[in-house]
N, C-alpha and C positions, 0 to 999 in steps of 0.2 A: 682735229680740234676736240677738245671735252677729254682729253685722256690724261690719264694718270703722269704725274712726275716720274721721273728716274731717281736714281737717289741724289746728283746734283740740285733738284726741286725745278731742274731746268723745264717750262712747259712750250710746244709748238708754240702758244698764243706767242710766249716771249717772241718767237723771231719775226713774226708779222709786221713787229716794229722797225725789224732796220729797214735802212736805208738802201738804193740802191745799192751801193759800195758794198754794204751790209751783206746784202743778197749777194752780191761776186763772191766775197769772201768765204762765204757760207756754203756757196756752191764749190768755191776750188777746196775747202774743208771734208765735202762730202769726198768729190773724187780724188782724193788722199786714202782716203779711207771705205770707197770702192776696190783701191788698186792692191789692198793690204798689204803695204810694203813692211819689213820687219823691223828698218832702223824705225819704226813709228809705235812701236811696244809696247811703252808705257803708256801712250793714247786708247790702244786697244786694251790694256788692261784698265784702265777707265771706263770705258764703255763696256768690258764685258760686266760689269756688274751689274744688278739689279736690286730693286725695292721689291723684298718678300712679305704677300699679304698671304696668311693664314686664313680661310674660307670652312668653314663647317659643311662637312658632307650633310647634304638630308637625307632623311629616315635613319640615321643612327640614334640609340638610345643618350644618356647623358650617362650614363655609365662605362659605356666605351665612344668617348667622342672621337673623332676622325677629320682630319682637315684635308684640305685640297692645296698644295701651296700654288701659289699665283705671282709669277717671275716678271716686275716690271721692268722692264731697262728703260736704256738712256734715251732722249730723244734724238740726238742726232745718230742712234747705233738704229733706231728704227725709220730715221728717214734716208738713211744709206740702204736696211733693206728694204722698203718699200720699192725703194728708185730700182736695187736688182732684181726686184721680185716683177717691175711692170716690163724690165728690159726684158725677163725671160720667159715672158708669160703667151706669148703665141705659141713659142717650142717647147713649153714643160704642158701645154694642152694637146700636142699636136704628138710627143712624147706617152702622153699617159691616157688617151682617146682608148687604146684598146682596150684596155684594162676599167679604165674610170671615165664613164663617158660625161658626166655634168661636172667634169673638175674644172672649177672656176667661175662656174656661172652664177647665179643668182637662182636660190628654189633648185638648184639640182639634185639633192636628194629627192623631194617630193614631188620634181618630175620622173624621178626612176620609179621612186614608188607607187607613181598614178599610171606610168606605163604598165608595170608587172601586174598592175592589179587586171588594169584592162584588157591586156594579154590572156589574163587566167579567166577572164568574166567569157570572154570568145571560147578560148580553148578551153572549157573544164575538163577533158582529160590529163593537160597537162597538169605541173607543179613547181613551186618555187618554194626553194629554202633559202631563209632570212640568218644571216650569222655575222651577230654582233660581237668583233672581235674587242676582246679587253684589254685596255692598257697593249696595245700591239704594238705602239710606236716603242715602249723601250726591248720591245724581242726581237729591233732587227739591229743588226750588227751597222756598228757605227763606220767600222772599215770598210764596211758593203757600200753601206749609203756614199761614204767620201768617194770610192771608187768609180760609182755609178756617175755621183756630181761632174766628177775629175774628167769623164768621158762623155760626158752629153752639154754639161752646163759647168767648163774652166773656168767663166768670170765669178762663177759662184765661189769656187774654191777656195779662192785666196782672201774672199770675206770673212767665209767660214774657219779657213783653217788659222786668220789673222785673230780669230773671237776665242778659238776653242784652245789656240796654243799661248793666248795672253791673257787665261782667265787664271784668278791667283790658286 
């Protein structure tokens, strides 16, 4: 609720109104397009678009301004991922624990950070290096990521690969 339009100006609030019926239909709509099937193409090239807002970086001068673009899509392309994202949300935490222990929770970075700090307040011999990686998400290989999906989390796949092969 409270979020931005897709470029249809379609908002959530809109569907709070139908009807039961409403709501079946909207539901058998979504799992269509959970299942990403192919003959459905031109819906997914629908949905892969989005509403591009322009965002000014801070601290740039006005002499070299700098934006941020900011990708709104459609509402019912984010209430289909929402719906896979809660279906695979035990096993993409349960998946990425080794590596990223507060993925998904609420405050987990600054519970990592309130641990490491108290970690190092006990131990002062130890140390911890902080590395803020930049812009990392476009340096990993996109046939990595689909790979990794394809083998851990399949139902993701055929969303993703239904969004990324029917975007124009």
């Amino acid at each position: 609720r409270g979020s931005s339009a897709g470029p249809s100006g379609l908002h959530v609030e809109h569907l709070h109104g139908l009807s039961d019926r409403g709501n079946q239909s909207l539901a058998d709509a979504l799992n269509v397009l959970l299942r990403g099937e192919p003959n459905h193409r031109h819906v997914w090239r629908l949905l892969a678009r989005c509403s591009l807002v322009l965002l000014p970086k801070k601290g740039r001068s006005p002499a070299t301004p700098k934006v941020r673009p900011i990708g709104i899509p459609e509402v019912l392309r984010r209430l289909a991922s929402n719906a896979l994202r809660h279906g695979v949300r035990a096993r993409a935490r349960n998946f990425c624990v080794p590596v990223i222990r507060r993925m998904g929770r609420s405050g987990g970075c600054e519970a990592v950070n309130l641990a490491i700090r108290t970690h190092l307040d006990c131990e002062p011999s130890h140390s911890a290096l902080f590395v803020d990686f930049w812009n990392v998400v476009n340096e990993v290989s996109r046939r990595s990521a689909f790979a990794v999906v394809s083998a851990v989390f399949p139902e993701l796949l055929l969303f993703l690969t239904a969004i990324y092969n029917s975007a124009p």
